[in-house]
N, C-alpha and C positions, 0 to 999 in steps of 0.2 A: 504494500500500500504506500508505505515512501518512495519506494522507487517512479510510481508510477503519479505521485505527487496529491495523492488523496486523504493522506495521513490527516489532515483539516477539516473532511468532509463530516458532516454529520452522522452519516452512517455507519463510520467507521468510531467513533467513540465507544461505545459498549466495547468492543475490541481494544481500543485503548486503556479503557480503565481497568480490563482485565490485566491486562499486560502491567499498568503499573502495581495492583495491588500484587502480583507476584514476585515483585522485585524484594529480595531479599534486605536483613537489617544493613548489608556493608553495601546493599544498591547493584546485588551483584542481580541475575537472574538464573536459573539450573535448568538443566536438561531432565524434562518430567515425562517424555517418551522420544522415542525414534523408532522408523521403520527398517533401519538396517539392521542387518542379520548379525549378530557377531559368532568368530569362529577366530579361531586360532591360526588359520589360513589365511591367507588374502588373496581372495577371490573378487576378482574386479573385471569389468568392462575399460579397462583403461583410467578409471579414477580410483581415492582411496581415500577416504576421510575416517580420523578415529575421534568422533565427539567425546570424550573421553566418558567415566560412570554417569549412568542414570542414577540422577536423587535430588529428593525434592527441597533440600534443605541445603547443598554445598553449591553453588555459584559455580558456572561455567564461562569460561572467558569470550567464547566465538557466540555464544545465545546472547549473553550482555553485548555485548559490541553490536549484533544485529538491531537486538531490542533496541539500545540506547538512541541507535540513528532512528531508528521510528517513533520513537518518544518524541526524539530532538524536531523532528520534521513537523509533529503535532503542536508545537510549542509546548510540551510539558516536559522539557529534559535539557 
């Protein structure tokens, strides 16, 4: 939704406010699911990303970073 410059829009609030109240006490935000498989192998189509553990409580650095640009873009960040 920032990217495509909507982050402002009305409709997209509800989504925002979720998004903030999930922001942890240090402002970080966590990784609370993914659809990638994990294995011990690395098995790829030519990409490879390790979002590192799921959990709802430890702050992930690549979810904050994303989140925060779409905060920022909403003016609330």
């Amino acid at each position: 939704m920032a990217g495509l410059g909507l982050a402002k829009d009305q409709r997209c609030q509800d989504a925002i406010d979720l998004l903030e109240r999930k922001r942890l006490a240090d402002g970080m935000l966590p990784v609370e699911w993914t659809n990638v498989r994990q294995t011990n192998e690395i098995e790829t189509r030519w990409t490879y990303a390790d979002w590192g553990p799921i959990h709802k409580r430890k702050g992930n650095p690549f979810v904050t970073i994303d989140s925060l640009d779409v905060l920022r873009e909403a003016g609330r960040g």
